[in-house]
C-alpha positions in Angstrom: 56.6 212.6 65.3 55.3 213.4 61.9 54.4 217.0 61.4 50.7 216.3 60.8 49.0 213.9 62.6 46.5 213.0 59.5 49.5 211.4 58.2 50.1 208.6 60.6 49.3 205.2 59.8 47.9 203.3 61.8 50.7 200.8 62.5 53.0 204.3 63.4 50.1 205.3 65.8 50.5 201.9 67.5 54.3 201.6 67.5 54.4 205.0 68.6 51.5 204.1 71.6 54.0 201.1 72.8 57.0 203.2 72.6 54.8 205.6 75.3 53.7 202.8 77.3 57.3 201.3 77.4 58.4 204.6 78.6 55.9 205.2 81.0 56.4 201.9 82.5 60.4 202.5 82.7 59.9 205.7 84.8 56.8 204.4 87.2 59.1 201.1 88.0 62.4 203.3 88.5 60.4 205.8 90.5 58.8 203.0 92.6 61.7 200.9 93.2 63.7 204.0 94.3 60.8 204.9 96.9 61.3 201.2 98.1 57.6 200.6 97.4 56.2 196.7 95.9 54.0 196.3 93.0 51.8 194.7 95.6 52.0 197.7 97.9 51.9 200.5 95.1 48.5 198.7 93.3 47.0 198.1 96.7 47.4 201.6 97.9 45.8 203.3 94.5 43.2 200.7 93.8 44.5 198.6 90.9 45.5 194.7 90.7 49.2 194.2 91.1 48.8 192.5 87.5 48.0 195.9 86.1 50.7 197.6 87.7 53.2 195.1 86.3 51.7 195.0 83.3 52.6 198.9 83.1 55.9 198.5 84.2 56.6 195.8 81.1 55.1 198.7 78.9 51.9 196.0 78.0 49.4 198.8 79.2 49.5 202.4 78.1 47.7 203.8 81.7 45.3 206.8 81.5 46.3 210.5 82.8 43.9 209.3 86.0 45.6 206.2 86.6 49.1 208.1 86.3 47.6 210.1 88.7 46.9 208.1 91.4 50.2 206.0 91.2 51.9 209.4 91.1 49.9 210.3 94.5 50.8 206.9 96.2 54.9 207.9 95.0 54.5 211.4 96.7 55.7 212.6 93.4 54.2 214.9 90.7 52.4 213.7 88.0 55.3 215.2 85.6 57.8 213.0 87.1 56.4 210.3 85.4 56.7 212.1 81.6 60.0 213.7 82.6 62.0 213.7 79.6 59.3 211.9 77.3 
């Protein structure tokens, strides 16, 4: 990360956004296979389409805090599990 933010272009601040989302995704699909929970069964329980969920998983969609959340909720794990080492 740059060390002012002013300085980012806007194809870093995209690249950077996909790297996050990639991440993200990574950590919610290790975190839900290892509870033994479904796409199907994780979206239906917090409210979401199963396409979204997946769609997260294959870093496609950077997720909101809130949506973090409530998948974190449906995990029984803290929200910070899902940034761990970001």
């Amino acid at each position: 990360m740059k060390a002012n933010l002013n300085d980012i272009s806007a194809k870093e601040k995209s690249a950077e956004k996909q790297e996050f989302a990639g991440y993200v995704g990574k950590r919610l699909r290790k975190i839900r296979t290892e509870k033994g929970i479904s796409q199907e069964q994780l979206s239906e329980k917090a409210g979401y389409y199963r396409t979204y969920v997946g769609h997260i998983e294959n870093g496609q969609h950077s997720p909101s805090v809130h949506t973090m959340w409530r998948l974190s909720k449906v995990l029984k794990v803290d929200l910070g599990e899902l940034l761990k080492g970001l």
